[in-house]
C-alpha positions as CSV (number, residue, x, y, z in Angstrom):
1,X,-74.3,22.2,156.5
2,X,-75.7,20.8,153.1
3,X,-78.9,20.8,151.8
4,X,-80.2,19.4,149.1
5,X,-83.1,19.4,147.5
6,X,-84.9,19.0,143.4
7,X,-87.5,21.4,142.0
8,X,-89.6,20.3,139.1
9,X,-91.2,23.4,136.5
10,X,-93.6,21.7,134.7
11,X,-94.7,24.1,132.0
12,X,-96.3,23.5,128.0
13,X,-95.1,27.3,127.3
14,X,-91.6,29.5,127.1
15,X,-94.4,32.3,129.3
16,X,-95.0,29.4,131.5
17,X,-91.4,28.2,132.3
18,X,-89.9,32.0,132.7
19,X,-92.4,32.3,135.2
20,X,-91.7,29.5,136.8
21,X,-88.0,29.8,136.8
22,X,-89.0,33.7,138.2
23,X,-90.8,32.0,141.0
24,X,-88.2,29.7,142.2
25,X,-85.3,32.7,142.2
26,X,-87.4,34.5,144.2
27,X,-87.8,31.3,146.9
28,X,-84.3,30.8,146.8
29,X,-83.4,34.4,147.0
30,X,-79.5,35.1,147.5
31,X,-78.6,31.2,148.7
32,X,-75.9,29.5,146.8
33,X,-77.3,27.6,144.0
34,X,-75.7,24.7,141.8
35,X,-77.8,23.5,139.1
36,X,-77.8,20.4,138.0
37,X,-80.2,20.2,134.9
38,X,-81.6,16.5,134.3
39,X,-83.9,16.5,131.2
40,X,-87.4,15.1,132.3
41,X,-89.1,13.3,129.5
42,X,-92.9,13.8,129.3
43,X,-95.2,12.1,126.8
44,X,-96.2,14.2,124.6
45,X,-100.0,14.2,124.4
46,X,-101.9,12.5,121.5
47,X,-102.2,14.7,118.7
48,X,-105.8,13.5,116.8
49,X,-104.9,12.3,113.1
50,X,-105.4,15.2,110.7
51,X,-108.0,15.1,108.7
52,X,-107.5,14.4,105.3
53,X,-109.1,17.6,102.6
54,X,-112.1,17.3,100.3
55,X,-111.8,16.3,97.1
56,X,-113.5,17.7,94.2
57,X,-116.7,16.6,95.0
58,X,-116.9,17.6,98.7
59,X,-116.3,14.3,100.1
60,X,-113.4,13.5,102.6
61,X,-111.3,10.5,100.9
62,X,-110.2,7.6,103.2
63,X,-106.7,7.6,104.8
64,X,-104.0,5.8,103.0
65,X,-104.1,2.1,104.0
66,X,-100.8,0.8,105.5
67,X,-100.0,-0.9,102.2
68,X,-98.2,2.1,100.7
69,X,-100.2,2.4,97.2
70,X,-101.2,5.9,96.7
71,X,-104.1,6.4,94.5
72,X,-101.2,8.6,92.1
73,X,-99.2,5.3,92.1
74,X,-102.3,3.8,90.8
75,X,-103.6,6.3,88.2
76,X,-99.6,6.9,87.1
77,X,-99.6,3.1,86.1
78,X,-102.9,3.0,84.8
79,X,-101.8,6.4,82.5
80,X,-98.8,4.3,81.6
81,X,-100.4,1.3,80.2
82,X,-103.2,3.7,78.2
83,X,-100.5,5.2,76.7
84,X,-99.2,2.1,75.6
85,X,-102.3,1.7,73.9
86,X,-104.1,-0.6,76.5
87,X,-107.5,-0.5,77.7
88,X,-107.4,-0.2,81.4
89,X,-111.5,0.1,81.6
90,X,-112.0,-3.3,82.5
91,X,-109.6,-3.3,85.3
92,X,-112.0,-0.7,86.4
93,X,-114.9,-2.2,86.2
94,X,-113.4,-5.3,87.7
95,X,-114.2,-3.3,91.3
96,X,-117.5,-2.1,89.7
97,X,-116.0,1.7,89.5
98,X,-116.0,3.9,85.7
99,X,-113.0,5.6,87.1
100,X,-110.3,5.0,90.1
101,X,-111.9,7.6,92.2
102,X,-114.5,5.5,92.9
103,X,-111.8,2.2,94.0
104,X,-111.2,2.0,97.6
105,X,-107.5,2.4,98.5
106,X,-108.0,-1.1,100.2
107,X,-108.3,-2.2,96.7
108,X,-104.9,-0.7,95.3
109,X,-102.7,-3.8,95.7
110,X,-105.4,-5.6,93.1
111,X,-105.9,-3.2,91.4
112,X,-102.3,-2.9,90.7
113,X,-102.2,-6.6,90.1
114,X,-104.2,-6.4,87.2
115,X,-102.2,-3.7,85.8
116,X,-99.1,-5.7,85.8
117,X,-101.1,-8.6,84.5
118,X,-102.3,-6.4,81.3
119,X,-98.9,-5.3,80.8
């Protein structure tokens, strides 16, 4: 005679699935067993986005937009044209800001813009 017959462990910790396993030896006691392991993929629950940390001034800064401009992309480009000995004030002021910090980093891909266009 043949039997056959599929056990699922479900289990989100190591403690979880040696107890399981434990459990299931003990069912099946001294019975033949052959296992045949078939990976089960489970979605993995949504992890919430981390927050980002306060700046300086306490206040949370907005998440990178998707167009890959980091605000240190920004300010290194900005540093480099100063040190050429150009003003990068009113590329600033252009977006009504006395300093990048207060730019949106929706505005980074114009504000780079103008930075190539005074270089």
């Amino acid at each position: 005679m043949s039997v056959s017959m599929s056990f699922t462990i479900s289990a989100t910790t190591a403690a979880e699935l040696s107890r399981g396993i434990r459990e299931l030896a003990e069912i099946i006691g001294d019975a033949p067993v052959t296992i045949d392991a078939q990976p089960v993929e489970t979605p993995s629950p949504a992890l919430p986005a981390p927050s980002l940390p306060l700046d300086a001034n306490g206040v949370r800064p907005e998440p990178a937009p998707d167009h890959g401009i980091t605000k240190e992309t920004v300010r290194a480009k900005l540093a480099a044209l100063m040190q050429d000995g150009k003003d990068v004030q009113p590329i600033l002021e252009a977006f009504g800001a006395k300093r990048l910090s207060e730019i949106p980093p929706t505005k980074y891909p114009e504000v780079m813009r103008k930075a190539e266009e005074l270089a």
